[in-house]
N, C-alpha and C positions, 0 to 999 in steps of 0.2 A: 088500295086493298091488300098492298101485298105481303108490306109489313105485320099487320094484324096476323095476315093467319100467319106468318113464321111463329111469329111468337105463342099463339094458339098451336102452331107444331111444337113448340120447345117445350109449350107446359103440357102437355099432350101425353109429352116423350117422360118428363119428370114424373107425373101420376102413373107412368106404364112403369118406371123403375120400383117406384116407389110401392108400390101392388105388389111386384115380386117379389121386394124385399121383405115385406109384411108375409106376405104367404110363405117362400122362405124360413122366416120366424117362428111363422104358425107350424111348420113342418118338423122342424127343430123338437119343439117345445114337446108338438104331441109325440115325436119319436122316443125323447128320453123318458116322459112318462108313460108311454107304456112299457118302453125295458125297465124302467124300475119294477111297475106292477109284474111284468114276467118274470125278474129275476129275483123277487123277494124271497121266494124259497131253496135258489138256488147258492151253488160255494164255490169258491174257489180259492188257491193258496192264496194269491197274489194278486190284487187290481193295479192296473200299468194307466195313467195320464199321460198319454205325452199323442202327437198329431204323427204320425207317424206316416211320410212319404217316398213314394216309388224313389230307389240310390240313381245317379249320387247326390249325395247330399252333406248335412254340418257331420261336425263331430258327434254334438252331443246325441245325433239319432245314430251314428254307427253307433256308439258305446251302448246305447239303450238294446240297441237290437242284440248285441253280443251277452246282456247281461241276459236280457232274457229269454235267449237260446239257451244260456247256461243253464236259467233255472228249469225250464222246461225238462231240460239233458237230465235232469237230477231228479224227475218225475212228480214235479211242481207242475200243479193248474194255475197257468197266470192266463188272467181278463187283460181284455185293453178297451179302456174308455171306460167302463161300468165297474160298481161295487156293489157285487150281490150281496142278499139279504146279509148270505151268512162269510161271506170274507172277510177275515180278521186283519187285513191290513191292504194299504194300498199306498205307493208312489206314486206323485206327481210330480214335473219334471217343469222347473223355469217356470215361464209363461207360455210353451207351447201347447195348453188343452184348452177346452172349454170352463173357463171356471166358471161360468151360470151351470151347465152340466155335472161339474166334482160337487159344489153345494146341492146339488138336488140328492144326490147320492151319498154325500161322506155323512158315518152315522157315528155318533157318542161315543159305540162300543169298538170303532174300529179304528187301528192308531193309523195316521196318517205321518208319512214323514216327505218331504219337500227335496227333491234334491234342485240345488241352489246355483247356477253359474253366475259371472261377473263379477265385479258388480258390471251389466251391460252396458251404463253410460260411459265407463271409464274404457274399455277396450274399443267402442264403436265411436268414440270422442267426443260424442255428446249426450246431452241427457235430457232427454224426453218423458221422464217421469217412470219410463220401465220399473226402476229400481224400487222407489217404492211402491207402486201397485204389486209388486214379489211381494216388498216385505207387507203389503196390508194384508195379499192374501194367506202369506207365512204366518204370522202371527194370528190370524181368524181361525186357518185349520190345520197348522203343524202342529201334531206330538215331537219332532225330532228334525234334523236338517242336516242335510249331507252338503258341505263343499268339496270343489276336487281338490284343492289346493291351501297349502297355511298362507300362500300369496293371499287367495280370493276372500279366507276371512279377514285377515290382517286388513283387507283394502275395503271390505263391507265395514268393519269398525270404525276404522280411519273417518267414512262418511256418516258415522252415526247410524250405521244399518244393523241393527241385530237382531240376527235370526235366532229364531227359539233350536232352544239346545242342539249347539252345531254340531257335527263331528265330519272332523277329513276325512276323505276316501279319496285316492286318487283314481281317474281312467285309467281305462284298461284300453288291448284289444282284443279281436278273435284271432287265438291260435294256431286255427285251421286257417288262416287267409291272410295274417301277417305274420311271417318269420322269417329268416334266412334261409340263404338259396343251401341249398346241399354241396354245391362247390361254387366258388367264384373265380372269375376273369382272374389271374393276377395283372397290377398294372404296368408289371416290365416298362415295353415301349410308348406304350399307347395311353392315349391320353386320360386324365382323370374327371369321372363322370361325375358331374353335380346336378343337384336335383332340388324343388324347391314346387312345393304345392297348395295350395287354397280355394276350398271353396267358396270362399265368400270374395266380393269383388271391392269392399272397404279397405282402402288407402290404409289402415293403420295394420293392416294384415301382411305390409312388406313390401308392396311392390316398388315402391322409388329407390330400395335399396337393393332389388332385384334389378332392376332395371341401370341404377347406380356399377353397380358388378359387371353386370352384361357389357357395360362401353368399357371397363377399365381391365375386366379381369385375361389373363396370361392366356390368349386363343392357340397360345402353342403349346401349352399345359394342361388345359381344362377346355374341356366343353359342360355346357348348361343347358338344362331341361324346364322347362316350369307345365306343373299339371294344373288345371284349373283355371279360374276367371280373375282375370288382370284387368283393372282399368288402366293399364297400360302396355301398349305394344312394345313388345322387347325388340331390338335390332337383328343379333346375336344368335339368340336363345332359341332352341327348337319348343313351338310353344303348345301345345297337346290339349285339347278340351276337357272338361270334368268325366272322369269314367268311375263306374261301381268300383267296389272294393277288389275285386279277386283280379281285374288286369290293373288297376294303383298297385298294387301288392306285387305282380309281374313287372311293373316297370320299376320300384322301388329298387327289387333284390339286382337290378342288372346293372346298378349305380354304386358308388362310393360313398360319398359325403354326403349329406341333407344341409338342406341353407333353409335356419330358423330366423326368420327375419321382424313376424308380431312382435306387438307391443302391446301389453299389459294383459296377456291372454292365459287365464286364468289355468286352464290345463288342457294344452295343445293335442287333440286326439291327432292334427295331420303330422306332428313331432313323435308322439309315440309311434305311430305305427310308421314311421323312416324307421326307427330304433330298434323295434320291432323286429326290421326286416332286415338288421345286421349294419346299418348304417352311422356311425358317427356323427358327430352334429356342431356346426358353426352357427349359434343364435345369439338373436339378441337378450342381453341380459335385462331380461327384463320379464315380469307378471311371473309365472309359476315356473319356466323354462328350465333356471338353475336347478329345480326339485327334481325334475324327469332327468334331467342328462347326465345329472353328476360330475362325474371322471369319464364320461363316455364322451365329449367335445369338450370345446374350445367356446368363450361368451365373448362379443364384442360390444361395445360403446356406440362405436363410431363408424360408419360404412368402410372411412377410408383404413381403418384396420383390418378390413377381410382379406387384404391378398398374404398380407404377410404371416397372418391366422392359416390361412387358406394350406399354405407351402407347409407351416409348423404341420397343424392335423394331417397332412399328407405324407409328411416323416413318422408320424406316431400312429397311422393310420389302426394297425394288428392292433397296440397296447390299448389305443381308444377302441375299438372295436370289441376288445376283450371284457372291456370296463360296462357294457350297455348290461343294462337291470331292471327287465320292464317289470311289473307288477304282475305276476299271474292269472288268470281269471278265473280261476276255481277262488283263488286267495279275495279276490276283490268282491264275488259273490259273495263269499259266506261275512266279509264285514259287512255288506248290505242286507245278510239275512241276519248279523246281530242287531244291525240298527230296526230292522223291522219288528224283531220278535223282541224288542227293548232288552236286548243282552249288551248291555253297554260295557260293562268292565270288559268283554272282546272286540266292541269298537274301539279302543282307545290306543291300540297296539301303535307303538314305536313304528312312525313311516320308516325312517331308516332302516329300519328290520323289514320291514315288511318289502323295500326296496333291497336290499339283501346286501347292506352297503355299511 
C-alpha cells in the first residue's frame, strides 16, 4: 500500500503546482487588463520594458536605470512596464519583459524601438534559441533598434539576424556614481592595484584567465581584487561579493588598472564604468571592448601576454589614463530621444565623435 499513495502524494503535489501556476496566470492576465482599461486616458513621455530588480545586478539594468534617471532629471514622464492610451513612444529592452504584456499594450500609433544586446548565444557560448525569439519579436514590434556596439551588429548580421533599422548607441554610466576620485594614491612604493569585476558567474566572462593571472602574476608588484561571482575560487586574489553601484564605484577609484578579460561581450557596462572611474584597461580583444577603451589600455590575445602588457600599462599608466573617453550621459540620452522621436539624421552621428576621439 505504500507505493500507491507516494505516488498519489507525487501527483497530488503536481495538481497543487500546477493550480498555482494557473491562478498565477489568471492574476497576470487580469492585472494587465485592467491597467490597460485604467491607463487608456492616461500619458506619459516615455514607456520603459525592461524587469527591472533590486542592485546588484547586469549591466544592461544599471544603464537602463541611469538612462532613465536622466530622463526623468530633464522632466520627462517615463512609465515602466505600461503604454498608456496616450504615450507616444516606448522602449523595450532584450528579452527581459513580459512580451504577452508589451502586445497587449503596444499600439499602431505608438513607435516602438527595441534596444537589442548580443547576439546572446555568442557571448553566453551557446544558443538556446534567445536570439531569434529577439529577433521575432523585433521584427513584429520594432519601428527602430538600438545596438551598443558596431561589434554586436556586425556579429547579429554575420548570423543572419537583422534587426529593423538598427542604429549604434553606445552605454553609458551615471556620473554621479562613476567617476574619478578627486586625488589618487600615487604608486611610488607600494604596490599596484588591479581590479577585475562580473556579475554574471558564465566562464566566458574571464574567470580562467583571472584565475590564470592570479597563479602567475608579479605578488611583488601587483595585488588583485575581483568583485562579483566566479565559478572559480582564486588563490591569490582578495575576492569581494557583488555590491550596488555606489560602494563598486568606491572600490573602483582606489584601484589602478581594470583587467577586461570577456569574450564577445557586446558593450561591457562592468568596462565602462572601471573607465569611468579613472582606470585604464588590459582586455581581451575581443566583442565591443576595442570601441570603449581606445588609447585608454592595452588588448591581449593571449593570457600568457598579461604580465608583460601588465608592466607596459604600468609605465604609461598617467598617458593611458589621460586617453579614457567615456560617453556622456546627457550625450547618450538625447541620441536615444532622436531614436525615439525618429529624428534619425541625429542618431547617426560619428561614434568617434561622440567618443571624443
Amino acid at each position: 500500500m505504500q507505493r500507491p499513495m507516494r505516488r498519489i502524494g507525487r501527483s497530488g503535489h503536481a495538481v497543487t503546482v500546477q493550480a498555482r501556476t494557473q491562478l498565477r496566470q489568471a492574476a497576470r492576465i487580469a492585472e494587465t487588463e485592467l491597467t490597460r482599461l485604467q491607463s487608456r486616458r492616461n500619458e506619459a513621455d516615455v514607456a520603459v520594458f525592461h524587469e527591472f530588480v533590486p542592485a546588484p545586478t547586469g549591466g544592461g539594468s544599471q544603464f537602463l536605470r541611469a538612462l532613465v534617471g536622466e530622463l526623468r532629471r530633464r522632466g520627462l514622464q517615463v512609465e515602466i512596464g505600461q503604454i498608456s492610451g496616450r504615450t507616444p513612444v516606448c522602449l523595450f529592452n532584450s528579452f527581459n519583459f513580459d512580451l504577452w504584456r508589451l502586445r497587449r499594450f503596444a499600439r499602431a500609433d505608438c513607435r516602438m524601438v527595441h534596444r537589442v544586446d548580443g547576439p546572446i548565444g555568442t557571448y553566453r557560448g551557446f544558443d538556446d534559441g534567445t536570439d531569434r525569439r529577439i529577433l521575432a519579436a523585433n521584427n513584429r514590434l520594432a519601428d527602430a533598434t538600438i545596438l551598443q556596439s558596431q561589434y554586436s551588429l556586425a556579429k547579429h548580421r554575420q548570423l543572419g539576424l537583422e534587426p529593423r533599422n538598427p542604429v549604434v548607441i553606445p552605454n553609458t554610466v551615471d556620473p554621479a556614481i562613476f567617476h574619478p576620485p578627486a586625488e589618487r594614491e600615487p604608486i611610488g612604493n607600494r604596490k599596484v592595484k588591479l581590479i577585475a569585476s562580473s556579475w554574471s558567474d558564465n566562464l566566458r566572462k574571464g574567470a580562467a584567465t583571472i584565475a590564470w593571472l592570479d597563479t602567475h602574476l608579479d605578488h611583488g608588484r601587483y595585488e588583485l581584487a575581483f568583485v562579483g561571482r566566479s565559478p572559480i575560487r582564486f588563490q591569490h586574489a582578495t575576492m569581494i561579493d557583488p555590491v550596488p553601484s555606489e560602494p563598486l564605484a568606491e572600490l573602483l577609484r582606489v584601484h589602478d588598472i581594470y583587467i577586461a578579460p570577456s569574450l564577445d561581450d557586446p558593450c561591457s557596462n562592468a568596462l565602462l564604468e572601471a573607465l569611468a572611474c579613472g582606470l585604464p584597461a588590459a582586455y581581451a580583444e575581443s566583442g565591443g571592448h576595442p570601441e570603449l577603451v581606445g588609447q585608454a589600455g592595452l588588448p591581449f590575445t593571449t593570457t600568457e601576454e598579461l604580465p608583460d602588457l601588465l608592466d607596459q600599462l604600468t609605465d604609461e599608466l598617467e598617458v593611458r589614463r589621460g586617453a579614457i573617453a567615456i560617453p556622456a550621459l546627457a550625450d547618450i540620452t538625447d541620441r536615444y530621444l532622436a531614436v525615439l522621436l525618429d529624428e534619425t539624421h541625429e542618431a547617426h552621428d560619428d561614434l568617434e565623435t561622440l567618443l571624443g576621439r
